[in-house]
N, C-alpha and C positions, 0 to 999 in steps of 0.2 A: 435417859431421854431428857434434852432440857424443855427449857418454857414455849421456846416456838415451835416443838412439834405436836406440844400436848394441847395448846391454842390454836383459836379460829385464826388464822392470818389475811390481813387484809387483800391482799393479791387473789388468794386462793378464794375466799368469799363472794368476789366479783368477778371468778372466773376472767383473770385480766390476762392472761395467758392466753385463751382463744380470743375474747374480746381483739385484743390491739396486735394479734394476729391475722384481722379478718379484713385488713385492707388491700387489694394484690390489683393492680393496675392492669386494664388491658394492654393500654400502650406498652407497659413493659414487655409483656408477653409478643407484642409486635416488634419488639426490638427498638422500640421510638420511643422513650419513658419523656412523658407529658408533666411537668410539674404539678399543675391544676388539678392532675384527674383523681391525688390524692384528697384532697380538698371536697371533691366532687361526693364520692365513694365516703369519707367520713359524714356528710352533710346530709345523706342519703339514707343512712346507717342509724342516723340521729335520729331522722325523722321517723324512721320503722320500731327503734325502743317505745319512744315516744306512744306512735301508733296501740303498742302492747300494751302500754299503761291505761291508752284511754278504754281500749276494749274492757280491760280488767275491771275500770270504772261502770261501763256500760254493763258489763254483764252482772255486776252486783245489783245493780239499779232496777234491769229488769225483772231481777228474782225479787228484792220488793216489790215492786210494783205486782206481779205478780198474786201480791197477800188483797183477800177483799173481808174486810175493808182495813183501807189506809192507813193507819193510824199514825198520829204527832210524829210520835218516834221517829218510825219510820221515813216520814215525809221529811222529818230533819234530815235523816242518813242520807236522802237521795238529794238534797237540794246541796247539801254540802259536797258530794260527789260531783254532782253535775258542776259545779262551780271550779272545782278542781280538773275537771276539762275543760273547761273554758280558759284555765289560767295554761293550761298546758298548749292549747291551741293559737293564745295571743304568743309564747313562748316561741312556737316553731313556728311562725306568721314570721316573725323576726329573723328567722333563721334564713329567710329569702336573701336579705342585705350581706348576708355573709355572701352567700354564691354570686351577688350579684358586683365583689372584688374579683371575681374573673371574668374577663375579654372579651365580646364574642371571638375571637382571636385564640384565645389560651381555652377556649371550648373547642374549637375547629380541632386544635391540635391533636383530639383522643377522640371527637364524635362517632368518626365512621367505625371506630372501634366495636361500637355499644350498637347498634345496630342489631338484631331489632329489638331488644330492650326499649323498654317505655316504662314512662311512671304507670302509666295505665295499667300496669302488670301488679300495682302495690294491692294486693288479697286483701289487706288489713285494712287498709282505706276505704277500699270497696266493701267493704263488712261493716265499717263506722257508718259511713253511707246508710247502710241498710238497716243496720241494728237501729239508728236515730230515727228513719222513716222512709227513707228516701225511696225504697221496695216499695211502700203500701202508693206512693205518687207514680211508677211511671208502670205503664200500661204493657211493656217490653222490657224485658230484661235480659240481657248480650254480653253474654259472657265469651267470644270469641278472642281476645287477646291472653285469656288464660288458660292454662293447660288442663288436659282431660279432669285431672284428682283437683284441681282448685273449682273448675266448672261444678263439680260434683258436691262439694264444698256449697260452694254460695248459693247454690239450687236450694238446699237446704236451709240455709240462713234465710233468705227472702221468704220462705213458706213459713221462719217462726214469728212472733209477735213481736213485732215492733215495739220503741217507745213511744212512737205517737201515737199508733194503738192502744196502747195502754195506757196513754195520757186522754182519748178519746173517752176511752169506757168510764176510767176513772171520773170525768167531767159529767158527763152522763148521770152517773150515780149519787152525784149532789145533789144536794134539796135547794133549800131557799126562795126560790124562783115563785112557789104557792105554798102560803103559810094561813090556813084556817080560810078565811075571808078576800083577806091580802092574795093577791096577784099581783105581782112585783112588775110583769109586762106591761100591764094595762096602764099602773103608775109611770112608768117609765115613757113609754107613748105617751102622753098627758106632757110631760116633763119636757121632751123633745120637741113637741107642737108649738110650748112656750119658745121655747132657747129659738128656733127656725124664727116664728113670728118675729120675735123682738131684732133678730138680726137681718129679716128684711125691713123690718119699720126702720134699723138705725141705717142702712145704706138709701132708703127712698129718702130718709131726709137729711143726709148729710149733703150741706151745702159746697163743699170743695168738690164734690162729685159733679161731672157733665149727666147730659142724659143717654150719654153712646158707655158710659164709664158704669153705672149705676146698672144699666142693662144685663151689660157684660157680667157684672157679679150678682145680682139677680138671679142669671141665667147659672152662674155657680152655683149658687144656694138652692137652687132645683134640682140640679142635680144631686144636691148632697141630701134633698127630702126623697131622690128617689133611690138611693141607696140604704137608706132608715126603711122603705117601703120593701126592699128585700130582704130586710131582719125581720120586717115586722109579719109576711106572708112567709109561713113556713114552705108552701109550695113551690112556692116563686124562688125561695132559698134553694130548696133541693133541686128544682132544675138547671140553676144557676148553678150550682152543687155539681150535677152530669155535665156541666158545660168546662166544669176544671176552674171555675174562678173563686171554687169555696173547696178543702177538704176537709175539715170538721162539718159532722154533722148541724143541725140546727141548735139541737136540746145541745151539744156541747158547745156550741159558740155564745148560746148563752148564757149559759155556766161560766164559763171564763170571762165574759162579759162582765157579769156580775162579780166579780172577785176583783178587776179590776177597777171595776166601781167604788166598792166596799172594801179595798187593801187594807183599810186604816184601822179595820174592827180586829179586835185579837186573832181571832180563830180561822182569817179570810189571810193575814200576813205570810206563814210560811206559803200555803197554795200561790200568792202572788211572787212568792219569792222564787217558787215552782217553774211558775210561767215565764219570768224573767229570765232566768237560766238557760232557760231554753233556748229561749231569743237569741240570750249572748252567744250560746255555740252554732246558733242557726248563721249568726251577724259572722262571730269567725268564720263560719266556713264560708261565707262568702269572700270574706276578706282573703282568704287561702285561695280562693279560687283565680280574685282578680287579680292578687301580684302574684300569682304563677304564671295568668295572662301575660302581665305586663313584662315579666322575666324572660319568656319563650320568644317574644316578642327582639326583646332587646337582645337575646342573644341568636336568635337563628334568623329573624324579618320572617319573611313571610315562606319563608322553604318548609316543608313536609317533615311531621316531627317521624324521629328514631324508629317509632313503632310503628308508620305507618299513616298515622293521623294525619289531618290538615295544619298540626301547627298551630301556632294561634287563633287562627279562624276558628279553630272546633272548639277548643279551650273558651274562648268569651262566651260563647254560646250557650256554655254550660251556666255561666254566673245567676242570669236568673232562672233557668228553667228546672236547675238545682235547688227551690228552696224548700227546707221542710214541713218550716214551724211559720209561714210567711201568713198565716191566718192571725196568729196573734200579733203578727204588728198591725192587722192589718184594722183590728179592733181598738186603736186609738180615734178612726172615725167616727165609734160610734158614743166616744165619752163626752160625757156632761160636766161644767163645772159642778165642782163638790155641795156650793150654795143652792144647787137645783136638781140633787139628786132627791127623789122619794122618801119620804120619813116611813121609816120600817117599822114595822107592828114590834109593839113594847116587849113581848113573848120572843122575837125573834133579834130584836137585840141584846134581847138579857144571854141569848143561847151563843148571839159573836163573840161577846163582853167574856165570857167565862171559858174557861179551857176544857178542854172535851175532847177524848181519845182519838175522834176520827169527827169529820165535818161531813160521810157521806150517811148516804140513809139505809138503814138498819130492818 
């Protein structure tokens, strides 16, 4: 027996044999072989490995998540994972401008082939969707473009824990917020009162301003003290909450609040690293969303997508009413410059300052 049958061989390792077997053209099979529709079918193909990888990501992430409490380690593992989807996300974001070298013309050529095929049928997508949070957000869940065993499938996935779930509880279960004496809200309200004040004294007397101008942003900065006024009424939060304009709870809005405040302290850096990540793959899939828009778009106008859909119209629609993680962008409202953030009780920054297996409470 020689060397290559007693070794791993590359071909045989990545199964390249069904792999780069697994392209077969409808049009062929119609008798009308499409040049594009190879291009299509690999692009598609991409995008479903891909899909595999990030699940594999996500599903490690949640079995951390998972452990209570949190600890360093761990928090590392998952922040470095999550970032590895994101890099894999901005990757097949990319992958748009390949497909978007073919025609609407050189798409016409195999469409009616594909009929009723939809992306909407991608399980794995809709599973990323749900694994990241997208479940615990919409009030209905329609699973009618997949078949009976997928249906049966994702019924089950939306009924398990999230990661925003699990990013809720975990937020939750931070301290800081009241340390002995220290009440960090009541500081922080104080804080805000200042920053508000001084930024309507600097618009009343800035002389380049008219008084139809000065109003006007006035009338901003009202606004923006009656927004601080629904952090600061947790009631008023929570109904705002049943109205859909908040998903995190109160107590974890202001957990992540505070972390983004205090990024800078040791023990506050990975959690904000945490949060960031999140954002980034919240930010991707939006970005996936829209030049898929914009793709559908350019290649069919306004005709009725393959599976049924509206086509583009339904596709935009999606962009914002998709988002996950849209709470934590939404908490750069409520930051302070760093010069007028609260001086934290000595005991509790010695406890930022020093490294410590877990930041929640014990």
């Amino acid at each position: 027996m020689n060397d290559t049958d007693e070794t791993l061989y590359y071909s045989d390792y990545l199964r390249l044999d069904t792999l780069l077997d697994a392209q077969h053209p409808e049009s062929v099979r119609y008798g009308a072989p499409a040049h594009d529709e190879t291009l299509f079918i690999i692009t598609h193909q991409a995008y479903e490995l891909w899909f595999k990888q990030i699940l594999h990501e996500l599903h490690s992430v949640l079995a951390l998540f998972s452990s209570v409490p949190l600890d360093e380690k761990q928090l590392n593992i998952i922040v470095t994972r999550l970032e590895r989807v994101a890099r894999i996300q901005r990757l097949i974001n990319q992958q748009i401008g390949i497909l978007e070298t073919m025609t609407p013309l050189d798409f016409l050529d195999f469409r009616d082939y594909l009929t009723p095929a939809s992306g909407f049928q991608s399980i794995q997508f809709r599973e990323i969707e749900f694994r990241l949070g997208l479940s615990h957000h919409l009030q209905r869940k329609i699973f009618g473009r997949f078949t009976k065993k997928d249906r049966a499938y994702l019924s089950r996935v939306v009924k398990e824990k999230s990661l925003f779930e699990y990013l809720e509880c975990w937020l939750v279960r931070t301290p800081f917020l009241n340390c002995q004496d220290f009440n960090f809200w009541q500081s922080y309200r104080v804080a805000v009162k200042k920053m508000l004040d001084h930024d309507a004294e600097t618009i009343a007397n800035n002389p380049i301003l008219g008084d139809s101008e000065k109003s006007g942003q006035l009338d901003g900065l009202e606004q923006i003290r009656n927004s601080f006024k629904v952090l600061f009424d947790e009631n008023l939060y929570e109904q705002y909450r049943a109205q859909g304009r908040f998903q995190l709870s109160h107590s974890a809005t202001l957990a992540a609040l505070f972390i983004q405040l205090y990024r800078d302290e040791p023990l506050l850096q990975q959690p904000f690293k945490l949060l960031t990540r999140l954002m980034d793959i919240d930010e991707q899939l939006t970005a996936w969303r829209s030049g898929h828009v914009m793709m559908v778009q350019r290649m069919i106008g306004m005709k009725i997508g393959t599976g049924g859909s509206s086509g583009h119209d339904y596709l935009k629609s999606t962009i914002t009413e998709k988002r996950i993680f849209a709470d934590l962008f939404n908490l750069s409202t409520f930051l302070i410059p760093r010069s007028q953030l609260p001086d934290l009780p000595v005991e509790l920054q010695r406890n930022l300052a020093n490294s410590t297996p877990s930041i929640e409470k014990r």
